[in-house]
C-alpha positions as CSV (number, residue, x, y, z in Angstrom):
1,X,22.1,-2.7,3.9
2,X,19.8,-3.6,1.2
3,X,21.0,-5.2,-2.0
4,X,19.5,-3.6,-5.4
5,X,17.8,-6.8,-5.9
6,X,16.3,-6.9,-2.8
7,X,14.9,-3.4,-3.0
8,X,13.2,-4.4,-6.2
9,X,11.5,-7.2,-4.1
10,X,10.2,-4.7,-1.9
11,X,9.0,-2.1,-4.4
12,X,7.2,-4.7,-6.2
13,X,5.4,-5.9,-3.0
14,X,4.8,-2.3,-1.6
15,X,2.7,-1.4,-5.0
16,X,1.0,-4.8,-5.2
17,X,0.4,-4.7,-1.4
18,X,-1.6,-1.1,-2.1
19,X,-4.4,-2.4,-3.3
20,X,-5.2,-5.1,-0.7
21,X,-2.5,-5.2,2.1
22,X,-1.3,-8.7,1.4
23,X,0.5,-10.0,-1.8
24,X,0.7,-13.9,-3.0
25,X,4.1,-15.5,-3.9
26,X,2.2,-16.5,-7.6
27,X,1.6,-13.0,-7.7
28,X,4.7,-11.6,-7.0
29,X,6.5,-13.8,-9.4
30,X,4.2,-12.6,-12.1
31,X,4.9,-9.2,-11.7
32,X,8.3,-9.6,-11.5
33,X,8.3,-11.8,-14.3
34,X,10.4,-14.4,-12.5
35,X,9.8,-18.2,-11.0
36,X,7.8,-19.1,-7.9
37,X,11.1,-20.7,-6.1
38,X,13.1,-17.5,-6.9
39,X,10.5,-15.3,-5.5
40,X,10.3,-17.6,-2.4
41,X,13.5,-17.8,-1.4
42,X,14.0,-14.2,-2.1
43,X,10.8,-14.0,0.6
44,X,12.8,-16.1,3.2
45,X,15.8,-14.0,2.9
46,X,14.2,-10.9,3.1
47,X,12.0,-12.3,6.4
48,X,15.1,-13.5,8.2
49,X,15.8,-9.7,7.9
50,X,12.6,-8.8,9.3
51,X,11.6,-6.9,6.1
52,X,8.4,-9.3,5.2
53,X,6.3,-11.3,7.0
54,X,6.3,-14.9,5.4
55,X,4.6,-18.1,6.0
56,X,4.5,-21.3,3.4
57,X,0.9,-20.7,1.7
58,X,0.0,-17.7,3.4
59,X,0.1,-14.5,1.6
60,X,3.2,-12.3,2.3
61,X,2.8,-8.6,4.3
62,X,5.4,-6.1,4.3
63,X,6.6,-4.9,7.6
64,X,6.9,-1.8,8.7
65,X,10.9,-1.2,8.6
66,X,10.3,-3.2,4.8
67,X,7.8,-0.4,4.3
68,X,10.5,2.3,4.7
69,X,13.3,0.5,2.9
């Protein structure tokens, strides 16, 4: 189950993501209009569920079962 908050996350990073495949954390928190340690451990939550692929400093990819959510 997928929390309303959560699904936001992964809307934002599916339409930043279309244009080229990988998304920043600056980025994200930009768009989202929020700070960098929010979005990050928003990242790591949603990677523990397999939804994102994160790394510290890398740029974040959706992954397939976070591109159908």
């Amino acid at each position: 189950m997928v929390s309303l908050t959560e699904e936001n996350y992964l809307k934002a990073l599916f339409n930043l993501a279309k244009q080229n495949g990988e998304v920043s954390i600056n980025e994200l928190s930009k768009h989202l209009g929020i700070k960098m340690p929010t979005a990050n451990s928003m990242m790591k939550k949603l990677a523990e569920k397999k939804f994102v692929l994160y790394e510290s400093y890398k740029p974040l990819r959706l992954t397939p079962k976070g591109k159908k959510t």
